[in-house]
C-alpha positions in Angstrom: -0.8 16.9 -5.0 -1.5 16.9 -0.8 -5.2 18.2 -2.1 -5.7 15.2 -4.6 -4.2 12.9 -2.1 -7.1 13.9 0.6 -9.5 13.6 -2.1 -8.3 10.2 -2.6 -7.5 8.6 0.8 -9.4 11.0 2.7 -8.1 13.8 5.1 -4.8 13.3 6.6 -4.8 12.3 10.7 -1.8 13.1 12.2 -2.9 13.3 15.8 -2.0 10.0 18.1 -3.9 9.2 21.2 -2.5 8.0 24.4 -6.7 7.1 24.9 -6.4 4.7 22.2 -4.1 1.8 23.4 -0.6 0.8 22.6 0.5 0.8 18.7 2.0 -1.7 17.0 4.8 -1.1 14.5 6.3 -3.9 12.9 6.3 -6.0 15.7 6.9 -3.5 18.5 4.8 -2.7 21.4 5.0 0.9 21.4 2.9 1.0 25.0 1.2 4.6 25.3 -1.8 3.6 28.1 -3.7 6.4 29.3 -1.8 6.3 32.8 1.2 7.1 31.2 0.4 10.0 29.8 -1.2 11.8 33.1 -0.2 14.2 35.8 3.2 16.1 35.0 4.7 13.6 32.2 5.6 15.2 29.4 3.4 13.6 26.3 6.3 14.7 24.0 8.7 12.0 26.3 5.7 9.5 25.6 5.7 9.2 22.6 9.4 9.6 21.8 10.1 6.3 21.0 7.0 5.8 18.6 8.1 8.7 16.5 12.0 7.9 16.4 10.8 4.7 15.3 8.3 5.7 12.8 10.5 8.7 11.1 13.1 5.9 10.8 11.5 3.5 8.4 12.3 4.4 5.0 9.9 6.4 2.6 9.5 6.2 -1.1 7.5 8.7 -2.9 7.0 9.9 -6.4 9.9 11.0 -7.8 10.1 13.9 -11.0 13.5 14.2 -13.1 14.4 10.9 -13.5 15.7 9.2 -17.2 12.8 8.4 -19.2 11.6 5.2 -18.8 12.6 2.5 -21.8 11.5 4.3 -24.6 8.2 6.4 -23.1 8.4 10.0 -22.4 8.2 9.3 -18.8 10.1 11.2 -16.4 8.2 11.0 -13.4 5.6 8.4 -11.7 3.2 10.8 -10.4 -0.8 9.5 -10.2 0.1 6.2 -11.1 3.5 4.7 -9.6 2.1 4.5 -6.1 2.3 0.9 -5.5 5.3 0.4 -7.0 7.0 3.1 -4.3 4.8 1.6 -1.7 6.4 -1.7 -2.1 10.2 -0.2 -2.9 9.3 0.8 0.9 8.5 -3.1 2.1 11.4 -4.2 0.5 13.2 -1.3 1.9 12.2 -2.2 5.3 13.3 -6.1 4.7 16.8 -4.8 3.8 17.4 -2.3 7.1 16.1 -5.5 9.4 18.4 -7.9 7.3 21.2 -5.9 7.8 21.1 -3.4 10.6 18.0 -5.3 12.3 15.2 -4.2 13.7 16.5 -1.9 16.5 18.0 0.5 14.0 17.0 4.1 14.5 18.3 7.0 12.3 20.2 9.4 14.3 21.4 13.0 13.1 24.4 12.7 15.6 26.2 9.5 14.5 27.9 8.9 11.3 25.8 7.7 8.6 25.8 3.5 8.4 27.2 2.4 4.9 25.1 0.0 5.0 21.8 2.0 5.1 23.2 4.5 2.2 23.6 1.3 0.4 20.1 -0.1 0.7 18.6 3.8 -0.5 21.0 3.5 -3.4 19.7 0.2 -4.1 15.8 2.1 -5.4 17.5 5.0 -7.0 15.8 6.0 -10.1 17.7 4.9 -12.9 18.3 1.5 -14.6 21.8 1.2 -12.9 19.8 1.3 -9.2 18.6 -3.0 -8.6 15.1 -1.9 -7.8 14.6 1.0 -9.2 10.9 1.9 -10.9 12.7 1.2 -14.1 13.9 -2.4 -13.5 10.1 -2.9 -11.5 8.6 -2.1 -14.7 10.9 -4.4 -16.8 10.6 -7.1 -14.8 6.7 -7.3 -14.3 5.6 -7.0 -17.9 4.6 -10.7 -17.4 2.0 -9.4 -15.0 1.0 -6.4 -16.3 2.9 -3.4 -15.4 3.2 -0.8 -17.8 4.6 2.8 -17.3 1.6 5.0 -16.8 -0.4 2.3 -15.3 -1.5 1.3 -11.7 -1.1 -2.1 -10.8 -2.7 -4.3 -7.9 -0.6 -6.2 -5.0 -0.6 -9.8 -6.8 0.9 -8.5 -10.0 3.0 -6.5 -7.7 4.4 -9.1 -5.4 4.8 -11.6 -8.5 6.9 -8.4 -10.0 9.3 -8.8 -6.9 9.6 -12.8 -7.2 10.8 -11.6 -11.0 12.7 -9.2 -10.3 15.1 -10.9 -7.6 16.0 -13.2 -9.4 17.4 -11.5 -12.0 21.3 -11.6 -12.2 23.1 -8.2 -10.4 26.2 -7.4 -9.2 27.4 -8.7 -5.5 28.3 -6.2 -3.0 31.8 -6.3 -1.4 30.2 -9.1 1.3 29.8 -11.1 -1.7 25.3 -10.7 -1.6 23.1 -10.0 -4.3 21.3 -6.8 -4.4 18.5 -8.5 -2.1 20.2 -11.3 0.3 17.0 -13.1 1.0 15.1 -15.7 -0.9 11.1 -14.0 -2.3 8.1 -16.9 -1.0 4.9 -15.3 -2.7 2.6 -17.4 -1.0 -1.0 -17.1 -2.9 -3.7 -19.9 -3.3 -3.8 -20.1 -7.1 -0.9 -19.6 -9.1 -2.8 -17.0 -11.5 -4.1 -15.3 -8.5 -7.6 -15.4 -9.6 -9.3 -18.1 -6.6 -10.9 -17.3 -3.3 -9.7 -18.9 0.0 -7.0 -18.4 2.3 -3.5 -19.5 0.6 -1.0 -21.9 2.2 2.4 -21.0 3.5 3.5 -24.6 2.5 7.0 -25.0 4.8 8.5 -27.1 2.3 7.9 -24.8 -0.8 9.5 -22.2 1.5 12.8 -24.6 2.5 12.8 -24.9 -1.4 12.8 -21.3 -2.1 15.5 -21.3 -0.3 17.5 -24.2 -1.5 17.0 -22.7 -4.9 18.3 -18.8 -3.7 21.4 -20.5 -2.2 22.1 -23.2 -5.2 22.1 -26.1 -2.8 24.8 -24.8 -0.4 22.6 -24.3 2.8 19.6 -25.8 3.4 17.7 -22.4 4.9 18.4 -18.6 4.0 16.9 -15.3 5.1 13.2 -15.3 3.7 10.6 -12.8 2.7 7.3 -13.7 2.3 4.7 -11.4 0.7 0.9 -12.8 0.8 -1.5 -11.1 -1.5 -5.1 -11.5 -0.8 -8.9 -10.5 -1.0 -10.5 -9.8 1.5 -14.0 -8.7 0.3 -15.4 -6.6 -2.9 -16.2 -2.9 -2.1 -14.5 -3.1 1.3 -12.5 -5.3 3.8 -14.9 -7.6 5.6 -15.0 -6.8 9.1 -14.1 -10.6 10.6 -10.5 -9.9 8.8 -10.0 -6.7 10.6 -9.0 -8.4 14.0 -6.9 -10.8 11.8 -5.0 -7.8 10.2 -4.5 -6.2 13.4 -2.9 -9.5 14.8 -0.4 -9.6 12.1 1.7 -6.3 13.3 2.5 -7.9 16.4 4.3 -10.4 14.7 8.0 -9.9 15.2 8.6 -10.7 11.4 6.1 -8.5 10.5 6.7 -6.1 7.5 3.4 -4.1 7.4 0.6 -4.1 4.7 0.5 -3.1 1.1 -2.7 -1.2 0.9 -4.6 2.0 0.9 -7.9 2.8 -0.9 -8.8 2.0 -4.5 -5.9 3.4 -6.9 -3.9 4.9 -4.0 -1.7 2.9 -2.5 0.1 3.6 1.1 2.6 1.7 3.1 0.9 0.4 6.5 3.3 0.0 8.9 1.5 -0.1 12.4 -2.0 -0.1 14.0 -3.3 1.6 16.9 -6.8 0.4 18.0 -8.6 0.8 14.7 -5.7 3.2 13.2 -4.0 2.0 10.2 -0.6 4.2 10.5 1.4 4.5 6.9 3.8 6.0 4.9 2.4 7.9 2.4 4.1 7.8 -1.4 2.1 10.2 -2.8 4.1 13.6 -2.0 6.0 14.5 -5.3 9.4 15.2 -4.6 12.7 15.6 -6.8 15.1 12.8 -7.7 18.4 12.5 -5.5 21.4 11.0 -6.4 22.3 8.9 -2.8 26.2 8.4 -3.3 28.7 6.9 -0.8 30.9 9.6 -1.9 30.1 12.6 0.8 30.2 12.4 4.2 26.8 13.0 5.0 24.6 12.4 1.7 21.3 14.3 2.2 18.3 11.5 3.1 15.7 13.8 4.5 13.2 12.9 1.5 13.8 9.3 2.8 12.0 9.5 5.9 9.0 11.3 7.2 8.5 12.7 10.6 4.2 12.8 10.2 2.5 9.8 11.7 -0.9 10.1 9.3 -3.1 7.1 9.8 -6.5 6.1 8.4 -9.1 3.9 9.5 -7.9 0.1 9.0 -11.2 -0.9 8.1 -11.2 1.6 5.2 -8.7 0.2 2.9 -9.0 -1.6 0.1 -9.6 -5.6 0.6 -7.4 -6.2 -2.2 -3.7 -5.8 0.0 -0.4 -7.9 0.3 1.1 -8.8 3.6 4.7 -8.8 4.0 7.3 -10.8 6.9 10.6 -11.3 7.2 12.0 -14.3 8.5 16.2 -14.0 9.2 16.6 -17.5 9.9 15.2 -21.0 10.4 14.0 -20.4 14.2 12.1 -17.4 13.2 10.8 -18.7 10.0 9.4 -22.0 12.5 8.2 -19.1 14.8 6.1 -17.2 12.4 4.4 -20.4 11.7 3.8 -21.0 14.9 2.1 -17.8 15.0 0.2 -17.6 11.8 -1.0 -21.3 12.7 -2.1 -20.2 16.0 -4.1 -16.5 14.7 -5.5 -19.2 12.3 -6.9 -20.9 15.3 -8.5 -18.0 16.1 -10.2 -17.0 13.1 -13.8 -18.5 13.7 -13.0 -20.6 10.3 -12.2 -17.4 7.9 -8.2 -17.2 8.4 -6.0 -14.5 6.0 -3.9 -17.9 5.5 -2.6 -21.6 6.7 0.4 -23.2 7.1 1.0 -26.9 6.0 4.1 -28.7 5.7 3.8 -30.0 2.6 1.4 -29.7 -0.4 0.0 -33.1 0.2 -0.7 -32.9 3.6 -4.4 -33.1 4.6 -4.2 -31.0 7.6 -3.4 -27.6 8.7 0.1 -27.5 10.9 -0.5 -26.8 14.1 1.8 -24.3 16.8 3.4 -27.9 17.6 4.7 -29.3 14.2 6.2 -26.4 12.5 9.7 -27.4 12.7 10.9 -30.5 10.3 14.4 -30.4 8.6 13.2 -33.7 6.9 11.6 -31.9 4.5 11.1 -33.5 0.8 10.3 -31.2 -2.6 7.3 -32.0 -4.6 8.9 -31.0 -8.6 5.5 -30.2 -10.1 4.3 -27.0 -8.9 1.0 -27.4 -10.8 0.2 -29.9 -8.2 -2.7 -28.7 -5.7 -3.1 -28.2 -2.1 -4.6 -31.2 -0.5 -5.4 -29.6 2.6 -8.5 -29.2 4.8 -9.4 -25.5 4.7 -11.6 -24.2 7.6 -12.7 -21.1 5.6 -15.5 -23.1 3.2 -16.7 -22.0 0.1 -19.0 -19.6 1.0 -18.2 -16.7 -1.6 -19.3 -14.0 1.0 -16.4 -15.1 3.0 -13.9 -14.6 0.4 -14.5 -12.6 -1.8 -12.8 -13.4 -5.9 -10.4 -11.0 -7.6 
């Protein structure tokens, strides 16, 4: 399977170069400049902190020995479940910020946190897990998903917006299996258009009025943003742009990897794309609250293999999470400024509302006098820098 995987996404890079900048992972500066790394330091001390942090981020993989899938013979997702792990991971990575934030590290000399044994048991591999590949594949039939099949980030983020709000279970805090509202933001509601989509703030505030039934007027937010960015390969004015995105404290890495191989990007280094890689096969593991130290080594990975960022496939999802109000008003303030930046072509735009003919800018992202436009087929009405030019963006 390591062989096929090579074939696939090319040879595995493992080594990390102080001579290549700092690297971003999820939002943290993980600063390795050349100095540091001289005279009598030892380069194991250096780059400490990157590799606790990276080895602590959950990892998904195919799994063989589950139940079979409804009524297929299917007991494993090997060669074609790969995005569906890859995004169990992004979701995975939501949950540990949500509840243990973003300064968590998994330690072999502290009791294990209930809270991160609940979030593995969560994708377990059976129907009674909330996000298992079982329930994934139930709830995305609308979009396509079929045991055996691959799927693309669209169908797959849509999958997610399905699948959460499906009735579960609370937890003994009194949250549903994912305590955040889902905000797919795309530009066309089939997914089929060009152009950079619009995080509209109001849709989001009403995302979140809908997750919370009317009681609060903002909730803890994920927002996954599927797009195209070229045909054959990534155009080169986006790379920048994706770059930018990791050093966004919400950020919640990329879903993307070459054609039919999905990976997990989770940080850049210069023009490294570092991931998690789904494609090891491993056995299915019951995670239960039960022992005293439930065995998550197949949860985490202590390689950091990386590819070239300009490499992957243009067709990718971007995920953030946003705990609050002030960092959801922050993220726009940083997505409308990298929009600033982009020469015209940016990955997306932030408006307030869908009839707003202007793009937000850094200064007007925060309104709690927001209003809900009912009809969801209405357009966006809003001046988009990026033209029509279909060598910019590219169709799916």
């Amino acid at each position: 399977m390591r062989r096929f995987q090579e074939r696939v996404l090319g040879s595995v890079r493992t080594d990390v170069s102080s001579s290549d900048g700092d690297i971003w992972l999820l939002g943290v500066c993980h600063k390795i400049s050349p100095h540091e790394a001289t005279g009598d330091v030892d380069t194991r001390n250096v780059f400490a902190a990157f590799e606790q942090d990276f080895s602590s981020k959950i990892l998904i993989t195919y799994r063989k020995g589950f139940d079979a899938i409804e009524d297929s013979k299917y007991t494993s997702d090997v060669n074609w479940g790969c995005m569906l792990r890859s995004s169990q991971m992004l979701v995975a990575q939501a949950l540990l910020f949500h509840k243990l934030g973003r300064s968590w590290r998994k330690t072999i000399d502290k009791p294990v946190d209930k809270d991160y044994i609940e979030i593995l048991q969560l994708f377990g591999d059976s129907e009674a897990a909330a996000f298992s590949i079982h329930n994934l594949l139930q709830a995305g039939k609308g979009y396509g998903l079929a045991v055996g099949s691959w799927v693309g980030p669209y169908a797959m983020c849509r999958t997610w917006e399905v699948l959460a709000r499906n009735p579960r279970e609370k937890n003994d805090q009194g949250e549903p299996p994912l305590p955040m509202a889902i905000y797919v933001v795309s530009g066309d509601e089939d997914g089929e258009r060009g152009g950079a989509p619009v995080v509209c703030i109001e849709d989001a505030s009403k995302r979140c009025s809908e997750f919370s039934r009317g009681l609060v007027s903002w909730t803890p937010l994920l927002l996954l943003v599927p797009l195209v960015l070229g045909l054959d390969k990534v155009n080169l004015r986006y790379i920048p742009l994706l770059q930018s995105t990791f050093k966004f404290p919400q950020s919640l890495g990329i879903l993307g990897g070459k054609p039919g191989a999905s990976t997990y990007i989770i940080g850049v280094q210069n023009d490294k794309a570092f991931y998690l890689d789904p494609h090891d096969v491993k056995p299915v593991v019951n995670i239960t609250g039960d022992t005293q130290e439930p065995n998550t080594a197949s949860y985490h990975c202590n390689i950091s293999r990386h590819m070239p960022l300009d490499s992957i496939d243009p067709s990718l999802a971007i995920g953030f999470y946003c705990r609050d109000k002030d960092d959801f008003d922050d993220f726009c303030s940083q997505a409308s400024k990298l929009a600033e930046e982009s020469n015209g072509a940016p990955l997306f735009t932030v408006a307030q509302s869908r009839s707003l003919p202007m793009q937000v800018t850094s200064n007007s992202v925060s309104s709690d006098n927001t209003r809900f436009e009912e009809d969801d087929s209405l357009g966006m009405n809003l001046v988009n820098d990026a033209g029509t030019n279909e060598d910019d963006w590219q169709f799916l």
